[in-house]
mmCIF entry with sequence, helices, sheets and N, C-alpha, C, O atoms, coordinates in Angstrom:
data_MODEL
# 
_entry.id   MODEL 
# 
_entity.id                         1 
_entity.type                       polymer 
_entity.pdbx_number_of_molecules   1 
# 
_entity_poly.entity_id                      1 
_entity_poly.type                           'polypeptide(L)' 
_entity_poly.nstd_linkage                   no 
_entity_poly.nstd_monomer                   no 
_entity_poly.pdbx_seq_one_letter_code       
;(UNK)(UNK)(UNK)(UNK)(UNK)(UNK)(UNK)(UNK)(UNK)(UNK)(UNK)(UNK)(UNK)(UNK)(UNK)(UNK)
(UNK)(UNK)(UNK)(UNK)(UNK)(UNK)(UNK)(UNK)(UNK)(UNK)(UNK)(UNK)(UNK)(UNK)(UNK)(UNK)
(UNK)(UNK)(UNK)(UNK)(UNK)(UNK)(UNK)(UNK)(UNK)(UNK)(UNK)(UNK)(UNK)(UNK)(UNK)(UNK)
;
_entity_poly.pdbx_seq_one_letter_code_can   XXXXXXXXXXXXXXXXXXXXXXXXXXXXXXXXXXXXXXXXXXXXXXXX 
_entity_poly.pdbx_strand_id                 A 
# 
loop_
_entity_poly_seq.entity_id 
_entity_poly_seq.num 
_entity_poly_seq.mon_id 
_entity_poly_seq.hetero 
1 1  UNK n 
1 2  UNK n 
1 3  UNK n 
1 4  UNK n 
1 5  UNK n 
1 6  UNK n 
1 7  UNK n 
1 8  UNK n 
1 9  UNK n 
1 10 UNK n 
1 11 UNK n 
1 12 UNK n 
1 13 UNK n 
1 14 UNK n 
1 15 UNK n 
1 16 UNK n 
1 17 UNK n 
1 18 UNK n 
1 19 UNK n 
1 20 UNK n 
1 21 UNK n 
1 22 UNK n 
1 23 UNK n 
1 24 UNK n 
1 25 UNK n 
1 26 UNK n 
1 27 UNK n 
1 28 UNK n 
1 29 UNK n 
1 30 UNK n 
1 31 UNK n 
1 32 UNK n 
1 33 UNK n 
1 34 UNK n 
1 35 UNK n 
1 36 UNK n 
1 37 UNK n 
1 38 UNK n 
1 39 UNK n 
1 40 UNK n 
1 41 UNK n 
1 42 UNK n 
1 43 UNK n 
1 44 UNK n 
1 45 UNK n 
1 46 UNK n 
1 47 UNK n 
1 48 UNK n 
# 
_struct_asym.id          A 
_struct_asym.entity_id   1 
# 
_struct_sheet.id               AA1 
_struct_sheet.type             ? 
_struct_sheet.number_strands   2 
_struct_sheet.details          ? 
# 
_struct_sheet_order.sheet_id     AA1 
_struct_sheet_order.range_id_1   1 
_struct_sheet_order.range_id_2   2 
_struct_sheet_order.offset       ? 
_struct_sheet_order.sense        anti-parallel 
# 
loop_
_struct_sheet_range.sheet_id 
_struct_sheet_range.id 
_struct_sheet_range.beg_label_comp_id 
_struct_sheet_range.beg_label_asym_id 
_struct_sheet_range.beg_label_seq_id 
_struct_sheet_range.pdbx_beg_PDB_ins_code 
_struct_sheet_range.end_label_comp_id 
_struct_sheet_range.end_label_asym_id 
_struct_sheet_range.end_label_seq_id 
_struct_sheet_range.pdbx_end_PDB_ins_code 
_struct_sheet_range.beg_auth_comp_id 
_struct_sheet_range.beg_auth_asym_id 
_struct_sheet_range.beg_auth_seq_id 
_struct_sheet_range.end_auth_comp_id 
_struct_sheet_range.end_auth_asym_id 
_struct_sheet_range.end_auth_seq_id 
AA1 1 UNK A 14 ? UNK A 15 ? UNK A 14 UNK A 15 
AA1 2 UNK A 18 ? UNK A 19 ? UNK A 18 UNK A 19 
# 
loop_
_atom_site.group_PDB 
_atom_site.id 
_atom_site.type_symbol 
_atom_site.label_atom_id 
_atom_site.label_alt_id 
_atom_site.label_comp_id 
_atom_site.label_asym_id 
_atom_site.label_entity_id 
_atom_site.label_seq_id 
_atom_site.pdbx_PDB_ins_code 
_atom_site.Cartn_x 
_atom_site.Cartn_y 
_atom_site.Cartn_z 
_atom_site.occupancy 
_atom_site.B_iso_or_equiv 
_atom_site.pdbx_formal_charge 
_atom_site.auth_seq_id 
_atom_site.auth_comp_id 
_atom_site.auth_asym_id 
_atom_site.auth_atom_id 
_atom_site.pdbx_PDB_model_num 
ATOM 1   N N  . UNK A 1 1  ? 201.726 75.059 44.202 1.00 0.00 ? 1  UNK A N  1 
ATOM 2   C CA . UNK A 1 1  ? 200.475 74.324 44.243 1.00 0.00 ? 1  UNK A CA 1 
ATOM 3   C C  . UNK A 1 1  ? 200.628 73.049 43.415 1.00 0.00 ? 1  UNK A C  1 
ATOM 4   O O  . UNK A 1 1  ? 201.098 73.122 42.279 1.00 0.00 ? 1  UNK A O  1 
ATOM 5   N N  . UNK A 1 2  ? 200.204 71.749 44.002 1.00 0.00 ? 2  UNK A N  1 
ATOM 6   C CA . UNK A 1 2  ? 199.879 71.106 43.035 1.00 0.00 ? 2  UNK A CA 1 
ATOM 7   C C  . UNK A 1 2  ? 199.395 70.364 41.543 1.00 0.00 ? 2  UNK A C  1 
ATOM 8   O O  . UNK A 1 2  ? 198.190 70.617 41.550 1.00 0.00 ? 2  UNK A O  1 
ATOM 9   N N  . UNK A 1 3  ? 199.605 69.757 40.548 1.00 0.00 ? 3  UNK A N  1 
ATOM 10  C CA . UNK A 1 3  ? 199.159 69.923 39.635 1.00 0.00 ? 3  UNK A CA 1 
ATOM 11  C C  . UNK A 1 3  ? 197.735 68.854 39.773 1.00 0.00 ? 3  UNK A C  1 
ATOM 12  O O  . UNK A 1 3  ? 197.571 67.712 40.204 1.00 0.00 ? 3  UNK A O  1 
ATOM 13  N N  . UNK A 1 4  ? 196.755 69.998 39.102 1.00 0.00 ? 4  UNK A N  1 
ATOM 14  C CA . UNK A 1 4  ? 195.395 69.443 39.166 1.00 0.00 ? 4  UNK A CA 1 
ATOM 15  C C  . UNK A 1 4  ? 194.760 68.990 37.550 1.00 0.00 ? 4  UNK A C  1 
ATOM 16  O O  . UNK A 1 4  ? 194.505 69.676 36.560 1.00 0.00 ? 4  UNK A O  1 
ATOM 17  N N  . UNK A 1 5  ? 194.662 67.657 37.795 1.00 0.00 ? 5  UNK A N  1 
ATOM 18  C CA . UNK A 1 5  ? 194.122 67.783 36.261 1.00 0.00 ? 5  UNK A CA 1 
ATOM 19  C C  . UNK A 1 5  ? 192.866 67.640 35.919 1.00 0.00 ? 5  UNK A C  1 
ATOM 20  O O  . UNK A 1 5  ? 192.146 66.720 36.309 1.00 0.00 ? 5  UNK A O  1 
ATOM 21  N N  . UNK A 1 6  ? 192.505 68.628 35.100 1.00 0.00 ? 6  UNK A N  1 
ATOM 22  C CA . UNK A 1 6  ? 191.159 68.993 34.252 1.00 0.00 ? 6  UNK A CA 1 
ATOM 23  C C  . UNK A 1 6  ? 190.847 68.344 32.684 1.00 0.00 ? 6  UNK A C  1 
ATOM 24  O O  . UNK A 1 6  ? 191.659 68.327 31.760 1.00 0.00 ? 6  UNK A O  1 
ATOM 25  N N  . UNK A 1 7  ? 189.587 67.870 32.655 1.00 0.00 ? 7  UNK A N  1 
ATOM 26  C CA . UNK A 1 7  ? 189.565 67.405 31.549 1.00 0.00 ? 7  UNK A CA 1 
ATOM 27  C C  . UNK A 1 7  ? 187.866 67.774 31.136 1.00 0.00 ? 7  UNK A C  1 
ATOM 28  O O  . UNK A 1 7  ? 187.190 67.129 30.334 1.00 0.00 ? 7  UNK A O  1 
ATOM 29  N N  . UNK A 1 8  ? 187.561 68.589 31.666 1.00 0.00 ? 8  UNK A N  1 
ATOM 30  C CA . UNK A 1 8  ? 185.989 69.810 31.799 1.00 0.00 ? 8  UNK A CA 1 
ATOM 31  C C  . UNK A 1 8  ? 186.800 70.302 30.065 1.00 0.00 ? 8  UNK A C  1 
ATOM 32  O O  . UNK A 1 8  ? 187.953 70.681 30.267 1.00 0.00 ? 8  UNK A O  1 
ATOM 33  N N  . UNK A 1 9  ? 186.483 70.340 28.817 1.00 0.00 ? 9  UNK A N  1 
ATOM 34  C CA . UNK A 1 9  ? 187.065 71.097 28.047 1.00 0.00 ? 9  UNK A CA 1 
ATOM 35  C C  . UNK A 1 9  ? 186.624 72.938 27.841 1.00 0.00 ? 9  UNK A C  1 
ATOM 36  O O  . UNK A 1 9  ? 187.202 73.904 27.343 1.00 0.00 ? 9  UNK A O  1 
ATOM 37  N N  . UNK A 1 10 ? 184.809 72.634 28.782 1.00 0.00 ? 10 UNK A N  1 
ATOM 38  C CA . UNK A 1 10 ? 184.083 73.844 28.886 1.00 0.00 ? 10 UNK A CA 1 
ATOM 39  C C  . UNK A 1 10 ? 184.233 74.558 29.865 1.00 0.00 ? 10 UNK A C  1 
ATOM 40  O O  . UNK A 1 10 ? 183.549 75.575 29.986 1.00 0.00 ? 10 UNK A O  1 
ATOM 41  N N  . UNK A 1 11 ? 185.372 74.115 31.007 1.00 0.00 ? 11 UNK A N  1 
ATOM 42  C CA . UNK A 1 11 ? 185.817 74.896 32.370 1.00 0.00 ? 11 UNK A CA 1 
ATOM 43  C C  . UNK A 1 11 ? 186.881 76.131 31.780 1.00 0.00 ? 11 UNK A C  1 
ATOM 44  O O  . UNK A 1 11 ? 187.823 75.812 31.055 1.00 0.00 ? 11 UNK A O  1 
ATOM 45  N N  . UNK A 1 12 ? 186.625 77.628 32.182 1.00 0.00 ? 12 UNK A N  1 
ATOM 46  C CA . UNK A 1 12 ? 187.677 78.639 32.304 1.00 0.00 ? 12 UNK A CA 1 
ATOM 47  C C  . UNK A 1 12 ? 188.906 78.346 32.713 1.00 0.00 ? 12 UNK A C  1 
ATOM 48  O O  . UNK A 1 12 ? 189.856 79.002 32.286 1.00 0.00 ? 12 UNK A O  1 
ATOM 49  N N  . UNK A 1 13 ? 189.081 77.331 33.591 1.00 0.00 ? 13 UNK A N  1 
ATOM 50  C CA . UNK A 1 13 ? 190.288 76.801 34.558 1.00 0.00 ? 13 UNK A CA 1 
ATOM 51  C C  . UNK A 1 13 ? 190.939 75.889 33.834 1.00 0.00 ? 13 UNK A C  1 
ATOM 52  O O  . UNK A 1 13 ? 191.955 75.349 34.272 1.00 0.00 ? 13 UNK A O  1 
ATOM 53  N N  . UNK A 1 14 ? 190.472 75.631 32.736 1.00 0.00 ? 14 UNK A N  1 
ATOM 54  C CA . UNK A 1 14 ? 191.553 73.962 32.066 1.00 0.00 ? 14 UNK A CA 1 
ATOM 55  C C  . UNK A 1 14 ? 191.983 74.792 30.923 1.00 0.00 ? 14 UNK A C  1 
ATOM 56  O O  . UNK A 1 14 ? 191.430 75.420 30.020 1.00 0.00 ? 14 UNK A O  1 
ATOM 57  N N  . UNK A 1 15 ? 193.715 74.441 31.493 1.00 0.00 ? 15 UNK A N  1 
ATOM 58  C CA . UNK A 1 15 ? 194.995 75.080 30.682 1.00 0.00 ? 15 UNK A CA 1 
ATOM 59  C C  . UNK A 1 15 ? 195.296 73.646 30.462 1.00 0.00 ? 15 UNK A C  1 
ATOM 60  O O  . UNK A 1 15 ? 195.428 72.834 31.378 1.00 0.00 ? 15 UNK A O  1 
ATOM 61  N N  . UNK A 1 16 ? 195.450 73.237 28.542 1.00 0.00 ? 16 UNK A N  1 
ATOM 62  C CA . UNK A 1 16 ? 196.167 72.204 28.623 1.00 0.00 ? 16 UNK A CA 1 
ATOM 63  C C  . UNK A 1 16 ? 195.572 70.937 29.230 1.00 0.00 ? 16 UNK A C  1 
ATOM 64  O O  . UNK A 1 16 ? 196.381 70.018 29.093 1.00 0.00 ? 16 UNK A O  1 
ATOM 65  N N  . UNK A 1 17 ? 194.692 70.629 29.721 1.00 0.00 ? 17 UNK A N  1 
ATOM 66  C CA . UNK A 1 17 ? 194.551 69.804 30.941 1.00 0.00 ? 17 UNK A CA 1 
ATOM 67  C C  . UNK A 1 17 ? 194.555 69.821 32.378 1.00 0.00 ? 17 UNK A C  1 
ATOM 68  O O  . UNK A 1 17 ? 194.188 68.896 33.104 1.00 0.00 ? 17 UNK A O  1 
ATOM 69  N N  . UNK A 1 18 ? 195.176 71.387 32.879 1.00 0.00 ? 18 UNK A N  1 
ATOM 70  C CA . UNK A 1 18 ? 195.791 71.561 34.024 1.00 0.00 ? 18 UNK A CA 1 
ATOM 71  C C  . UNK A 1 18 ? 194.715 72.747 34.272 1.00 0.00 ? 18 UNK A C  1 
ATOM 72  O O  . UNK A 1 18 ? 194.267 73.582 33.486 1.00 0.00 ? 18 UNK A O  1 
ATOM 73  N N  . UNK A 1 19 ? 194.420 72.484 35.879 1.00 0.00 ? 19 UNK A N  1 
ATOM 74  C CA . UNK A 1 19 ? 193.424 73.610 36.527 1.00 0.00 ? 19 UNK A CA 1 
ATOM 75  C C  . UNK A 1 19 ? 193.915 74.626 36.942 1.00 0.00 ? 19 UNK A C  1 
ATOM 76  O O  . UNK A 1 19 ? 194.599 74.488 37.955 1.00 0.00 ? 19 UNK A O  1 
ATOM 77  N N  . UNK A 1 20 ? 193.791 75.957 36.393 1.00 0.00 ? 20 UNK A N  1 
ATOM 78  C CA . UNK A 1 20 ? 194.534 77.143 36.487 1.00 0.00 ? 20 UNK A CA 1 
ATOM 79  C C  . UNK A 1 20 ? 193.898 77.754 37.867 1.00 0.00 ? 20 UNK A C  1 
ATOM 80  O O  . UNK A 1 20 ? 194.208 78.877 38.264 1.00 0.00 ? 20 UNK A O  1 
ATOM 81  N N  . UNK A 1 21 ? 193.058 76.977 38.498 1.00 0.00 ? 21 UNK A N  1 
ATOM 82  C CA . UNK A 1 21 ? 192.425 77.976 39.468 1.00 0.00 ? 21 UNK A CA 1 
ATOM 83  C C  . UNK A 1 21 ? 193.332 78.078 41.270 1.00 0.00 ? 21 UNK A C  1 
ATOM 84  O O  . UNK A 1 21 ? 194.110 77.292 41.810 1.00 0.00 ? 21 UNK A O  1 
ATOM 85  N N  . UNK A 1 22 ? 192.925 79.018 41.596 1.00 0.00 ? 22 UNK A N  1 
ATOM 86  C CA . UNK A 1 22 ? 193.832 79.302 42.564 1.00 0.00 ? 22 UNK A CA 1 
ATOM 87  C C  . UNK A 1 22 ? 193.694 78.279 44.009 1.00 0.00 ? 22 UNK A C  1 
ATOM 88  O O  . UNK A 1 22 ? 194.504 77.941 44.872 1.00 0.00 ? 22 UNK A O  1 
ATOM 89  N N  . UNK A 1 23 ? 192.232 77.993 43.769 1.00 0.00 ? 23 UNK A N  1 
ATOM 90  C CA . UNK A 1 23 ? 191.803 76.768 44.720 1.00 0.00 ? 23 UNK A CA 1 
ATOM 91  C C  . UNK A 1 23 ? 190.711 76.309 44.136 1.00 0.00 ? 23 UNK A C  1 
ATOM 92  O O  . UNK A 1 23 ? 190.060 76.901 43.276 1.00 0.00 ? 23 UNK A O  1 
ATOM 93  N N  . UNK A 1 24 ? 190.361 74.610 44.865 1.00 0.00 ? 24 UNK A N  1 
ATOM 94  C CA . UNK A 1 24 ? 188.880 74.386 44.160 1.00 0.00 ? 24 UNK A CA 1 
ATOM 95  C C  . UNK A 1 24 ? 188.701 73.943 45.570 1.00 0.00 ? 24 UNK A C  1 
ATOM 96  O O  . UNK A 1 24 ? 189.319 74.028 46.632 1.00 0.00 ? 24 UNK A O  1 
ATOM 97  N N  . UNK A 1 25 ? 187.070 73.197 44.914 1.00 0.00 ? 25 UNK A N  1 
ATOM 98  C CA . UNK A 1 25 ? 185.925 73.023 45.982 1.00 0.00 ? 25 UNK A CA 1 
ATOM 99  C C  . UNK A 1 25 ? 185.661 72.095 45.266 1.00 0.00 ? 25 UNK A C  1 
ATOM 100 O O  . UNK A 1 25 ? 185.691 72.223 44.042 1.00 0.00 ? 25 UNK A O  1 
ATOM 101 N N  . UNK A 1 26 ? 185.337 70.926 45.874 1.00 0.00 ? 26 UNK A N  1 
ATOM 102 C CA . UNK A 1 26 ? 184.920 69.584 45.557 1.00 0.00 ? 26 UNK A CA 1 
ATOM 103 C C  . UNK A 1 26 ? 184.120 69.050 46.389 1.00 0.00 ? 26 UNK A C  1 
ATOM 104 O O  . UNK A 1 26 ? 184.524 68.740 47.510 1.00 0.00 ? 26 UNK A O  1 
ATOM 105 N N  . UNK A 1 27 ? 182.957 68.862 46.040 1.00 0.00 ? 27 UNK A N  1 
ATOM 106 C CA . UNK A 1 27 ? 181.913 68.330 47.000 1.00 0.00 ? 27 UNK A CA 1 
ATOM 107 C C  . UNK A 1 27 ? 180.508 67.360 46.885 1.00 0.00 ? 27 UNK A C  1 
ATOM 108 O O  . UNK A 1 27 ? 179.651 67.671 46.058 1.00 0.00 ? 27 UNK A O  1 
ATOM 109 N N  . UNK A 1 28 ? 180.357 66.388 47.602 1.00 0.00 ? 28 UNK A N  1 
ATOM 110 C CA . UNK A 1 28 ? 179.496 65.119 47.112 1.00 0.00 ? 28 UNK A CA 1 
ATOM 111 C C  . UNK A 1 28 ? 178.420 65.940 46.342 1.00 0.00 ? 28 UNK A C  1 
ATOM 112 O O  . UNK A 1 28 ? 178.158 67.140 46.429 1.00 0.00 ? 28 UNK A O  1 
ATOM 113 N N  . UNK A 1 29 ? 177.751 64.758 45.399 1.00 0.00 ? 29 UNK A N  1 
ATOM 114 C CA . UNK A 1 29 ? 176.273 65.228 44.676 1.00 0.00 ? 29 UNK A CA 1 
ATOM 115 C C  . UNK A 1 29 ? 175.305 64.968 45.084 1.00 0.00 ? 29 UNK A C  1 
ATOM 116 O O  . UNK A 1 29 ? 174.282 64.888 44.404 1.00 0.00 ? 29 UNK A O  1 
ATOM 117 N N  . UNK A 1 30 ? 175.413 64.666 46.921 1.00 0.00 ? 30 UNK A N  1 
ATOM 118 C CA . UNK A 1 30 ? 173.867 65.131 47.509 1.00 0.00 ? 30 UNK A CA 1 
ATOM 119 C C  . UNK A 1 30 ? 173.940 63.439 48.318 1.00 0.00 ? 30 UNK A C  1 
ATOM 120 O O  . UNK A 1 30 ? 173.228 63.063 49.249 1.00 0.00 ? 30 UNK A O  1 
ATOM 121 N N  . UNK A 1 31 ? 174.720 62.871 47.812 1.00 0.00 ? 31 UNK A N  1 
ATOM 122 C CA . UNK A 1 31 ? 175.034 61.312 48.384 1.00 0.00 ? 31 UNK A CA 1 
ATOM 123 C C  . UNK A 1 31 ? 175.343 61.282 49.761 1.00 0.00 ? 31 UNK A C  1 
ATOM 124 O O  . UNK A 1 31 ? 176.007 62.172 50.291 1.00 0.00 ? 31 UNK A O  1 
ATOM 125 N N  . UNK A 1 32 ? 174.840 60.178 50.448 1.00 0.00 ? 32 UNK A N  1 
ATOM 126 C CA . UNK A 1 32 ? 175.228 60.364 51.646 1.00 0.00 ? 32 UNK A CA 1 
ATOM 127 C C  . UNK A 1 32 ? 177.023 59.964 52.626 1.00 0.00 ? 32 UNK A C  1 
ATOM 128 O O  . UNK A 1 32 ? 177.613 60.336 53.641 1.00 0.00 ? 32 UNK A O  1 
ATOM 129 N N  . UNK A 1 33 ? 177.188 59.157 51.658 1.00 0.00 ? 33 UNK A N  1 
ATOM 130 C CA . UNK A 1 33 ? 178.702 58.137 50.961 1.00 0.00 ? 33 UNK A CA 1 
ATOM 131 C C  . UNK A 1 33 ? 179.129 58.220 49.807 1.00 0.00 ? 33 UNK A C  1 
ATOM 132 O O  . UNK A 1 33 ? 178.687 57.801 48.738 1.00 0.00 ? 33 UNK A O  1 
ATOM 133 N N  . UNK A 1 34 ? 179.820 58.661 50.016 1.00 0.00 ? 34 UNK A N  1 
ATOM 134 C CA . UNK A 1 34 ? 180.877 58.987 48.171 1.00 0.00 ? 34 UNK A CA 1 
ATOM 135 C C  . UNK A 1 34 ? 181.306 57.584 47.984 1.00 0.00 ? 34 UNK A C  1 
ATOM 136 O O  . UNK A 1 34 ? 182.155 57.135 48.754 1.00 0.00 ? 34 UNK A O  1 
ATOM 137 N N  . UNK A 1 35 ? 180.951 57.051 47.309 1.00 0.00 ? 35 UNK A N  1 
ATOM 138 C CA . UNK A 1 35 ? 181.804 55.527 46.654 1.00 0.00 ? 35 UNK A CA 1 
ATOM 139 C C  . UNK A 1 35 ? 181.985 55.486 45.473 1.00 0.00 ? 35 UNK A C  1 
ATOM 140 O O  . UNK A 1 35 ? 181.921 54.375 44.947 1.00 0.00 ? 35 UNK A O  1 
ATOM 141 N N  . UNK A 1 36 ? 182.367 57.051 44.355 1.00 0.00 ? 36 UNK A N  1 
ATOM 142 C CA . UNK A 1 36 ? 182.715 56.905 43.441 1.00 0.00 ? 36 UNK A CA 1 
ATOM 143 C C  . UNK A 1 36 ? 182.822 58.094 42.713 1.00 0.00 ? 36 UNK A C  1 
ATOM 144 O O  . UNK A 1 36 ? 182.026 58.970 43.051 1.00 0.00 ? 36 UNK A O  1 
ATOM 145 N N  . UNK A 1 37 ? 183.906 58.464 41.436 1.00 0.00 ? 37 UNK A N  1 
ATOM 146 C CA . UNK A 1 37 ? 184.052 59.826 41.040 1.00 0.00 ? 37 UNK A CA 1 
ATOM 147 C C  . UNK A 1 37 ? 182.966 60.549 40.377 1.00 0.00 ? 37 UNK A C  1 
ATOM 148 O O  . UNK A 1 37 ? 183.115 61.726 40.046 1.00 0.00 ? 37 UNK A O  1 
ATOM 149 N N  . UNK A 1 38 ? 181.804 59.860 40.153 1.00 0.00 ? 38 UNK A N  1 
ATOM 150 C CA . UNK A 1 38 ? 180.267 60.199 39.657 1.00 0.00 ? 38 UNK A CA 1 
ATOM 151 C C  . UNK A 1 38 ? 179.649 60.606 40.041 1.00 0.00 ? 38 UNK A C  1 
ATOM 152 O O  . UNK A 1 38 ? 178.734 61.166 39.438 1.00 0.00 ? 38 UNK A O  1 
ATOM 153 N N  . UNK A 1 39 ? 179.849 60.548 41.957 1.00 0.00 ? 39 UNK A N  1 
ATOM 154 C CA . UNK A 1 39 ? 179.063 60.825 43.103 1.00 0.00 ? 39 UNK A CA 1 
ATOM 155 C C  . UNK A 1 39 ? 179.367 62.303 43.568 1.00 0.00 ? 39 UNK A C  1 
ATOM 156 O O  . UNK A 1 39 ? 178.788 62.898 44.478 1.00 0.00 ? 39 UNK A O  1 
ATOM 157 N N  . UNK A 1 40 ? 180.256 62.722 42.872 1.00 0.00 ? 40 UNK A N  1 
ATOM 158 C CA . UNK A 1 40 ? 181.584 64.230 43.420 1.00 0.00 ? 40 UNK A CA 1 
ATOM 159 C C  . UNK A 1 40 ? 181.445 65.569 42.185 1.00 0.00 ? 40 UNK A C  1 
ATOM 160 O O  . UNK A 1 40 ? 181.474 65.084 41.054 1.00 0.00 ? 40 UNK A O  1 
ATOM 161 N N  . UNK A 1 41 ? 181.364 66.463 42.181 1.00 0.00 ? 41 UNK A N  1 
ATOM 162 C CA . UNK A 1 41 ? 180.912 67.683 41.594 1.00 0.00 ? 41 UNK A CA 1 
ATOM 163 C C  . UNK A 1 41 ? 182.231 68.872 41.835 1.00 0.00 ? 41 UNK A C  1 
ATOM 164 O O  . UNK A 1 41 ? 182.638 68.993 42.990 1.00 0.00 ? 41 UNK A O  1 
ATOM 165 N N  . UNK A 1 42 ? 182.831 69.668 40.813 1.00 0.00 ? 42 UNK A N  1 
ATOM 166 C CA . UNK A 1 42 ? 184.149 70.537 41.191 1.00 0.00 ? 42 UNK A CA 1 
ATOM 167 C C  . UNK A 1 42 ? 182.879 71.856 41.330 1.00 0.00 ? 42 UNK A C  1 
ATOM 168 O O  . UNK A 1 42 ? 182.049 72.027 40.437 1.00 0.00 ? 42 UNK A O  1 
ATOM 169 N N  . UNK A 1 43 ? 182.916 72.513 42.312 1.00 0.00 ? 43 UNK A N  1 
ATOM 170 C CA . UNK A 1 43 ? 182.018 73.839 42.272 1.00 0.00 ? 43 UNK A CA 1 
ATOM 171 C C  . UNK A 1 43 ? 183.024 74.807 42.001 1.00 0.00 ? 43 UNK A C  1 
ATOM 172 O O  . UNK A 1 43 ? 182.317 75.813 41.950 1.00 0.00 ? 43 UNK A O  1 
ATOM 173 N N  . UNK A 1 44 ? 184.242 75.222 41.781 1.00 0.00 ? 44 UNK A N  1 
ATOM 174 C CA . UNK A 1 44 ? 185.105 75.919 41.340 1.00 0.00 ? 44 UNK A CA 1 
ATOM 175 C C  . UNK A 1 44 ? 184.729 76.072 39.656 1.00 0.00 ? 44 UNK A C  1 
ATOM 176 O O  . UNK A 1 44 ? 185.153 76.992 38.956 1.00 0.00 ? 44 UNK A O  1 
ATOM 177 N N  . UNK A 1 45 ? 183.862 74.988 39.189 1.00 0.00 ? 45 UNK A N  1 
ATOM 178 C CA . UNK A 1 45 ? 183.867 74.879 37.403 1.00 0.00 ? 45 UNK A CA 1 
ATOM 179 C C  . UNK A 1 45 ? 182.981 76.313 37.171 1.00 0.00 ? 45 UNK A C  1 
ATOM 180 O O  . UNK A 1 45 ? 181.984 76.652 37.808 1.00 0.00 ? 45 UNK A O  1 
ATOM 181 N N  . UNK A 1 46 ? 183.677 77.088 36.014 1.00 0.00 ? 46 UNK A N  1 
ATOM 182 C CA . UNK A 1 46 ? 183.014 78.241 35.122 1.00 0.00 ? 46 UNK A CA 1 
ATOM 183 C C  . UNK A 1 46 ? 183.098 78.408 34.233 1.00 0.00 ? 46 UNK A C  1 
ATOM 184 O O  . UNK A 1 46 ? 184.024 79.128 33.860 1.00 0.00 ? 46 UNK A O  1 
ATOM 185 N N  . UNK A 1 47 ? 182.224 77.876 33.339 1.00 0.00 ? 47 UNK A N  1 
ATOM 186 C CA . UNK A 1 47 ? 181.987 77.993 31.925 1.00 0.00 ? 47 UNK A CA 1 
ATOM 187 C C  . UNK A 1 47 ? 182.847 78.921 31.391 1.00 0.00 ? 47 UNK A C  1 
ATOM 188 O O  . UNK A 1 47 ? 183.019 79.958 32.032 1.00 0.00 ? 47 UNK A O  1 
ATOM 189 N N  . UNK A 1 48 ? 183.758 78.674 29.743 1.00 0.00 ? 48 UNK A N  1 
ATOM 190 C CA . UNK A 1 48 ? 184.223 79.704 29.443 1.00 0.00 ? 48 UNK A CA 1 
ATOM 191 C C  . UNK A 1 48 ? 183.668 80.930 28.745 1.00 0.00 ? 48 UNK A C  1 
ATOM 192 O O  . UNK A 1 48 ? 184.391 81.907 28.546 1.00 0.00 ? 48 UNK A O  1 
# 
């Protein structure tokens, strides 16, 4: 798998910087056009 980097310090999934999860889900914040990384939400994130 790719290396994914995390910088959530409150995500279960950030090893190091690196997303330990087996897959994620990334999906707009309700926008109709994504034109930016502000606009985008990881739903894979779980509090540790």
């Amino acid at each position: 798998m790719s290396k994914i980097k995390c910088l959530v310090e409150e995500c279960k999934y950030n090893n190091n910087c690196n997303c330990d999860a087996n897959g994620i889900e990334v999906r707009s914040c309700g926008c109709k056009a994504v034109s930016c990384p502000d606009e985008t939400a990881c739903e894979t994130f779980e509090h540790r």
